[in-house]
BAGU-519089 format. One record per atom (N, C-alpha, C): residue number from 1; residue in one letter; atom name; x, y, z. Coordinates in nm, 3 decimals, m for minus. Each point is the difference from the previous one (the first is absolute). Example, Ala and Ser with C-alpha at 12.3 -4.5 7.8 and 13.67 -1.06 7.14 Angstrom:
% residues 2
num; residuo; atomo; X; Y; Z
1; A; N; 1.319; m0.569; 0.780
1; A; CA; m0.089; 0.119; 0.000
1; A; C; 0.090; 0.120; 0.000
2; S; N; m0.035; 0.105; m0.072
2; S; CA; 0.082; 0.119; 0.006
2; S; C; m0.077; 0.109; 0.073
END
This chain:
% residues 77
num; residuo; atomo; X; Y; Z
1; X; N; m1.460; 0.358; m0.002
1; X; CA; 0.119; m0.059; m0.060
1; X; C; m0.031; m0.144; m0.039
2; X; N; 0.057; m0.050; m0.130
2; X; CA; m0.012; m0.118; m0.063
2; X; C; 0.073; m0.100; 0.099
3; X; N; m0.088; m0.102; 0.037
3; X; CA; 0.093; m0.150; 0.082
3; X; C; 0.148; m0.008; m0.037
4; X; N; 0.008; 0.027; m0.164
4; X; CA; 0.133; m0.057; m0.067
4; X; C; 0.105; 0.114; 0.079
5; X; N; m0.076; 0.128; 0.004
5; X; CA; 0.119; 0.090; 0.036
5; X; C; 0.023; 0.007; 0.174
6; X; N; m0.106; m0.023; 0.047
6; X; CA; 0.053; m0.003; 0.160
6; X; C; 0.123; m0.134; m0.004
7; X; N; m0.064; m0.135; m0.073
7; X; CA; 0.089; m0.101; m0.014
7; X; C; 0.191; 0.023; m0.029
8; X; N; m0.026; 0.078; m0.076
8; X; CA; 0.152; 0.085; m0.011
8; X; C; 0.025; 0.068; 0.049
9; X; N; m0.019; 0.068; 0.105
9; X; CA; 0.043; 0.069; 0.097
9; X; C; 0.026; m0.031; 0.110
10; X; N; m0.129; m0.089; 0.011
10; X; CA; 0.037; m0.148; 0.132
10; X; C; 0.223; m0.060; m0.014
11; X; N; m0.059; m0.053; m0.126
11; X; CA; 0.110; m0.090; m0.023
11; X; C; 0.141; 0.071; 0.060
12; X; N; m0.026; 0.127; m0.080
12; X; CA; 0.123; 0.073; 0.011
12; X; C; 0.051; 0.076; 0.120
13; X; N; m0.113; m0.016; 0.094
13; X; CA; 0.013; 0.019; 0.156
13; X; C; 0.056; m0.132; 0.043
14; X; N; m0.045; m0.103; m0.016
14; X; CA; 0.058; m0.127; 0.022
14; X; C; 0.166; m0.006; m0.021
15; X; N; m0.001; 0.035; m0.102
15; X; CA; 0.152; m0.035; m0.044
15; X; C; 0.086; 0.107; 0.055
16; X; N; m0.050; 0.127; 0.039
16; X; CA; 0.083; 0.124; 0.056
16; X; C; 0.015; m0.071; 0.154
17; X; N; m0.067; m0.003; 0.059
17; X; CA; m0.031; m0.079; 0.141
17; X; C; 0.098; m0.133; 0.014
18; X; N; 0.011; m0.097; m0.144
18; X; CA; 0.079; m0.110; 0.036
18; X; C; 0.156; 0.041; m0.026
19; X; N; m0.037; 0.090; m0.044
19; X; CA; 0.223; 0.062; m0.046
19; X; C; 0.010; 0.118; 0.126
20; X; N; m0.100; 0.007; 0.043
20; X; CA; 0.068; 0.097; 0.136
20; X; C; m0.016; 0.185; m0.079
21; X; N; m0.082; m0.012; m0.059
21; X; CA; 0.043; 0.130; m0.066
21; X; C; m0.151; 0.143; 0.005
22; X; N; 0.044; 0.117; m0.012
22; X; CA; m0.078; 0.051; 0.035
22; X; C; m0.074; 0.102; m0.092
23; X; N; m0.111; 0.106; m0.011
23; X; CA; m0.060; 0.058; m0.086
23; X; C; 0.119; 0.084; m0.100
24; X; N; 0.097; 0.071; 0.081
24; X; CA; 0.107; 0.053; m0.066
24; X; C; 0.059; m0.084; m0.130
25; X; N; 0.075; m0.133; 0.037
25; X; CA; 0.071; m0.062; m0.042
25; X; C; m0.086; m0.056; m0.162
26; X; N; m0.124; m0.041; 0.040
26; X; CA; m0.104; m0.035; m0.137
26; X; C; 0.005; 0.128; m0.099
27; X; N; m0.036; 0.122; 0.087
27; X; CA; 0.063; 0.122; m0.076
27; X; C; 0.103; 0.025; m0.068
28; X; N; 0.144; m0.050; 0.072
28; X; CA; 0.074; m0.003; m0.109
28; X; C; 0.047; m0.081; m0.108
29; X; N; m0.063; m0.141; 0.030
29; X; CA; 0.004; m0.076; m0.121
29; X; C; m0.051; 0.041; m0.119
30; X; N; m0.110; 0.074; 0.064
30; X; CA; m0.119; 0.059; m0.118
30; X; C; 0.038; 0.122; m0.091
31; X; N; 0.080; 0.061; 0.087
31; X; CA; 0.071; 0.150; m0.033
31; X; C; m0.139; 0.090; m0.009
32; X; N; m0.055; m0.031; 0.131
32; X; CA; m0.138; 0.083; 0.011
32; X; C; m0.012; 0.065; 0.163
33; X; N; m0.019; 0.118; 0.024
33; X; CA; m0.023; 0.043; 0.146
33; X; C; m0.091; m0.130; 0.085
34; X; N; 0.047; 0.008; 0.138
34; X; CA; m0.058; m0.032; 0.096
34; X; C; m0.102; m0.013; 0.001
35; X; N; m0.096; 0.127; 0.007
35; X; CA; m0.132; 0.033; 0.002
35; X; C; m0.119; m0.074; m0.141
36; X; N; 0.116; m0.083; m0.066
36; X; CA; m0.107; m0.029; m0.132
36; X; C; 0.001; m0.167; 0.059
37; X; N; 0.085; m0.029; 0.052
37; X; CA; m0.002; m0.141; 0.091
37; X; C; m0.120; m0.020; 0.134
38; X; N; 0.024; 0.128; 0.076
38; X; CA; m0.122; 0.011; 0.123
38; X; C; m0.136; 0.011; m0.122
39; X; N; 0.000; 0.064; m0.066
39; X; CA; m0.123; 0.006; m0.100
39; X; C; m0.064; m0.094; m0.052
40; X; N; 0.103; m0.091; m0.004
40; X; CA; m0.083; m0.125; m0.093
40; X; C; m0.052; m0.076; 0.107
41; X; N; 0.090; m0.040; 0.129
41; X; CA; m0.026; m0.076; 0.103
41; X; C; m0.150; 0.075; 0.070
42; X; N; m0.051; 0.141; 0.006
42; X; CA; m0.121; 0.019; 0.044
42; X; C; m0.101; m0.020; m0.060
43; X; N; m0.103; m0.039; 0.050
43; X; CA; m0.103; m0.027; m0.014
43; X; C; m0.092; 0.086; m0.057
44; X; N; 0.067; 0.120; 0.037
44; X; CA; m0.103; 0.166; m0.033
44; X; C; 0.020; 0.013; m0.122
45; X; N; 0.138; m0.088; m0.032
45; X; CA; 0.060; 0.118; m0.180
45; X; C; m0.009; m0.112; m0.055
46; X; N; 0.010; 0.032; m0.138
46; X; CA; m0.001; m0.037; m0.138
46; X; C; 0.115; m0.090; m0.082
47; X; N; 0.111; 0.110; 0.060
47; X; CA; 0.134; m0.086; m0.073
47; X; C; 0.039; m0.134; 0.015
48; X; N; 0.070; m0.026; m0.142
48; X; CA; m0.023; m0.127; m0.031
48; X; C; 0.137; m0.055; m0.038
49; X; N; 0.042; m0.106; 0.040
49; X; CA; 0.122; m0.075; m0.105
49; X; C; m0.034; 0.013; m0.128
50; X; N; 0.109; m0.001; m0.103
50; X; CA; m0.046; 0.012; m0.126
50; X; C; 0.070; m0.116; m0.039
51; X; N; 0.027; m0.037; m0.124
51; X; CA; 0.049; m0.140; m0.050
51; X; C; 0.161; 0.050; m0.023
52; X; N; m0.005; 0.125; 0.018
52; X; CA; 0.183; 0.029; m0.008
52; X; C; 0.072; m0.016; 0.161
53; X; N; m0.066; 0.028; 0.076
53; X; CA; 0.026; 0.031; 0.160
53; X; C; m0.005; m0.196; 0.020
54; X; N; m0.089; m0.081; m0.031
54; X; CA; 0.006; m0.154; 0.016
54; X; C; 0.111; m0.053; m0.079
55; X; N; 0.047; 0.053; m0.094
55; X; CA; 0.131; m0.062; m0.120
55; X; C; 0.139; 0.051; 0.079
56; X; N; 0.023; 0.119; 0.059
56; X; CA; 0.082; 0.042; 0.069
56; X; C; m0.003; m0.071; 0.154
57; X; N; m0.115; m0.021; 0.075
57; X; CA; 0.036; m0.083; 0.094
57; X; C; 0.022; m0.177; 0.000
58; X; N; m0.062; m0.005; m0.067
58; X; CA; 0.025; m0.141; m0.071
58; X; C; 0.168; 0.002; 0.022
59; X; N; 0.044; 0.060; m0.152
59; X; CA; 0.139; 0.020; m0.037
59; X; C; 0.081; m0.010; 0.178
60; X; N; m0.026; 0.074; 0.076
60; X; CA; 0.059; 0.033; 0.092
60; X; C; 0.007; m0.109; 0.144
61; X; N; m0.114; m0.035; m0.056
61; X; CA; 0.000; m0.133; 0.130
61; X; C; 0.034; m0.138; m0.082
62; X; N; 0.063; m0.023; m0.120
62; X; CA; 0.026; m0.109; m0.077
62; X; C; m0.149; m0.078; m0.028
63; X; N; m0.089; 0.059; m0.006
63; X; CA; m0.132; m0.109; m0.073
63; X; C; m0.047; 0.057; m0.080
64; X; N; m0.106; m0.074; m0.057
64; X; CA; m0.086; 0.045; m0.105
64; X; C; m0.127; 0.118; 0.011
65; X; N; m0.031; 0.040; m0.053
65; X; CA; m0.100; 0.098; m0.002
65; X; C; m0.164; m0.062; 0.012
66; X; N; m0.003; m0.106; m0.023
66; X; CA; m0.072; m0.104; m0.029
66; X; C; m0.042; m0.061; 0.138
67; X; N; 0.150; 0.040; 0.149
67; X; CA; m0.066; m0.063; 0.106
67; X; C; m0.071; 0.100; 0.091
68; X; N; m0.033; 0.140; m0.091
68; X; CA; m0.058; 0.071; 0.085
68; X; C; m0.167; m0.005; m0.017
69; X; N; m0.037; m0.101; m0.114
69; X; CA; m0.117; m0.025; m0.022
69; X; C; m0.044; m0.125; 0.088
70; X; N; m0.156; 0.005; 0.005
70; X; CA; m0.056; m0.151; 0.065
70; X; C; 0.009; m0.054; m0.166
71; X; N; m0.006; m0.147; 0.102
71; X; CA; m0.012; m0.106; m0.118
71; X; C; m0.128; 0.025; m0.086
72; X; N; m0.124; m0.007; 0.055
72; X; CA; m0.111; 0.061; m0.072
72; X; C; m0.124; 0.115; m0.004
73; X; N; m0.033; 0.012; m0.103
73; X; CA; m0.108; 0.176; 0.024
73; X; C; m0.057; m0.008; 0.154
74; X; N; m0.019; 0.113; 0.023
74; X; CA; m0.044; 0.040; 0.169
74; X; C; m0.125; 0.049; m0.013
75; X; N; m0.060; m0.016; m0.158
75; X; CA; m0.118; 0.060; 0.003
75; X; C; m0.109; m0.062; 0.009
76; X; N; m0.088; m0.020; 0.077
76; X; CA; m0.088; m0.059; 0.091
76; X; C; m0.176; 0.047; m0.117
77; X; N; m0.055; m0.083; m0.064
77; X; CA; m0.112; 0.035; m0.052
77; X; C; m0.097; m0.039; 0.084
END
C-alpha cells in the first residue's frame, strides 16, 4: 500500500476515534457495508478510500477534503 493511502486511513481512524465513533457509523456516512470499513482498516486487504468516500466525510465532519491529505508528497526517493 502507497504511504499516501495508509496516510488516509490513518487520518480517518483519527477522526472516527476523536468523535467517539465506530466502524458501523463511518459505514453509514459512506452508505457502504461495515465490512468495506474493516477492509480498508486491514492490513491484509486492498480497499481503499476513494476521493468520493473523502468528499462525503469531509462534508460530514464540516472540513475540507484537503485535510485528509499531508501537507507534502510521502514519497521518499
Amino acid at each position: 500500500m502507497a504511504a499516501i493511502e495508509q496516510y488516509v486511513i490513518d487520518f480517518v481512524i483519527k477522526l472516527r476515534d476523536k468523535h467517539n465513533l465506530n466502524q458501523e457509523d463511518i459505514a453509514t456516512i459512506l452508505g457502504v457495508k461495515r465490512t468495506f470499513i474493516t477492509n480498508v482498516e486491514s492490513a491484509k486487504n486492498r480497499a481503499k478510500y476513494n476521493l468520493s468516500h473523502i468528499d462525503k466525510l469531509a462534508d460530514h465532519f464540516g472540513i475540507s477534503p484537503k485535510d485528509f491529505l499531508p501537507e507534502k508528497s510521502l514519497i521518499k526517493e
